[in-house]
C-alpha positions in Angstrom: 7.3 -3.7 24.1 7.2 -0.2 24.6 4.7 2.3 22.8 7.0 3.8 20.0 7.3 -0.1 19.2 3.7 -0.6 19.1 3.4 2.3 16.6 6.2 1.9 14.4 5.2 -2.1 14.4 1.7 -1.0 13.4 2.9 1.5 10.5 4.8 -1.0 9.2 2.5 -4.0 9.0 -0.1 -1.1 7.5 2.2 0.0 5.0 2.9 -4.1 4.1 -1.0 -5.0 4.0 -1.9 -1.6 1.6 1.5 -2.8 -1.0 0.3 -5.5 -1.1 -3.3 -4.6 -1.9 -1.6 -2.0 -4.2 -0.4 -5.3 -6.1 -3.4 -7.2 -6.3 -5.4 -4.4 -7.4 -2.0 -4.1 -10.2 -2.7 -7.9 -11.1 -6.0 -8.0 -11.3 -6.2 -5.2 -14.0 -3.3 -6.3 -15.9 -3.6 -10.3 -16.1 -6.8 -10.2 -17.6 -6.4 -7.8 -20.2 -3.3 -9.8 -21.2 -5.4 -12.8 -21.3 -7.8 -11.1 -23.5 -5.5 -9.5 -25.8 -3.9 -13.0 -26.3 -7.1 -14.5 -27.4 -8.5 -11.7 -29.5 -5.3 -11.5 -31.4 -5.4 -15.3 -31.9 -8.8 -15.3 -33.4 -7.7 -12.5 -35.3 -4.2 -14.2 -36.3 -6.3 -17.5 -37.3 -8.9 -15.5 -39.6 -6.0 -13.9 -41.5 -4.1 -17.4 -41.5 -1.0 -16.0 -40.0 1.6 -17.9 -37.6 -0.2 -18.1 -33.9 3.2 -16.9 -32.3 2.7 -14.0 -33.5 -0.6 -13.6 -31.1 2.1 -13.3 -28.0 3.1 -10.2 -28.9 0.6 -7.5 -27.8 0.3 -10.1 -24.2 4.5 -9.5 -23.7 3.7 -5.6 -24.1 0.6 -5.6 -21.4 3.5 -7.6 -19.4 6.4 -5.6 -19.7 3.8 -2.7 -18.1 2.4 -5.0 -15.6 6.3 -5.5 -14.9 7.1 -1.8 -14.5 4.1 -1.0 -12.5 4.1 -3.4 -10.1 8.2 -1.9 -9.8 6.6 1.3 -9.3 4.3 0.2 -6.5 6.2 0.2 -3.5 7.3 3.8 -4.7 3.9 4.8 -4.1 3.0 3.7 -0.8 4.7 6.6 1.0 4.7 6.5 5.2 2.8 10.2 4.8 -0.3 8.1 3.2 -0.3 5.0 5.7 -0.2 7.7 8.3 -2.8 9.5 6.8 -4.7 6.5 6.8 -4.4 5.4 10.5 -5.2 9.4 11.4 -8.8 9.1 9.8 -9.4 5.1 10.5 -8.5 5.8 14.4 -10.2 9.5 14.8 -6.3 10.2 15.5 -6.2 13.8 14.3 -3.2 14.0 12.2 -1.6 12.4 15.3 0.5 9.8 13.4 1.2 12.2 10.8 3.0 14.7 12.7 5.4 11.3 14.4 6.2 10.2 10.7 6.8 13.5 9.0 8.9 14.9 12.3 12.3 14.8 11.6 14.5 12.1 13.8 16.4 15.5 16.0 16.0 18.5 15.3 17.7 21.4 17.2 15.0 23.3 19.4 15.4 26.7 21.3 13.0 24.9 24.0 14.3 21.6 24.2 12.6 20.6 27.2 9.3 21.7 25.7 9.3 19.7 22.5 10.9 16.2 24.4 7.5 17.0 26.1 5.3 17.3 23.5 6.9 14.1 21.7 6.3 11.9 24.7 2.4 13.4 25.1 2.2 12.9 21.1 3.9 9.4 20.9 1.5 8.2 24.1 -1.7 9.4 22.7 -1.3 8.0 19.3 0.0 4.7 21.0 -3.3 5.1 23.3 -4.9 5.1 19.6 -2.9 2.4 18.3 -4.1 -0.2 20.8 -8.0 -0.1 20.1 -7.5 0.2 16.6 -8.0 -3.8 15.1 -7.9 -4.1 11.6 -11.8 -5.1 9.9 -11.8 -9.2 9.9 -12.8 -10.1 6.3 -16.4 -11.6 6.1 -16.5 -15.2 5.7 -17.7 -16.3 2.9 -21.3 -17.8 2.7 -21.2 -21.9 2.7 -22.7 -23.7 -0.2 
């Protein structure tokens, strides 16, 4: 596997592990305040004597903008901002940055001078890319 692999293999599985942080973090706000709507307009349903179907109501709302947010996630996590990531977790000095937000070809009046600077920019950040393991999450303590 060659270095431009490595790098594009470790952006991607970046970008994969912060959406789908981006999604828990969008679940765990959104579920609970649906759960507590549901319950606080049941009590509230049940003081006034009204119908309990009617507690559903303000839950399917917090849902519909769970819905839409979690639609709107993947949208957020742009490559610039995984880059920018790996750059300050690896010390890589807007190395990955400048690979992502480079344009695929792009006419040059020294051609041989920017193939050069690609290849010393692609092996340095793939010299980065190796040492850099992803933080283990701490066990959790037995009971």
């Amino acid at each position: 596997m060659d270095n431009l692999d490595k790098l594009s293999q470790l952006i991607a599985s970046t970008r994969y592990r912060a959406l789908q942080q981006r999604r828990v973090n969008t679940l765990g706000f959104f579920l609970p305040l649906g759960v507590a709507l549901f319950f606080l307009a049941d009590v509230l349903l049940y003081s006034f004597s009204l119908p309990s179907v009617f507690a559903l109501i303000l839950p399917l709302i917090v849902l519909c903008f769970m819905l839409n947010s979690l639609r709107r996630d993947k949208k957020t996590v742009r490559q610039e901002t995984i880059a920018t990531l790996l750059d300050e977790k690896t010390d890589g000095k807007e190395r990955f940055l400048t690979l992502v937000t480079l344009p695929p070809s792009r006419p040059s009046e020294y051609p041989d001078a920017s193939a050069s600077f690609l290849t010393q920019l692609r092996s340095e950040a793939a010299r980065k890319a190796a040492f850099f393991r992803a933080r283990a999450r701490p066990a959790l303590p037995a009971r």
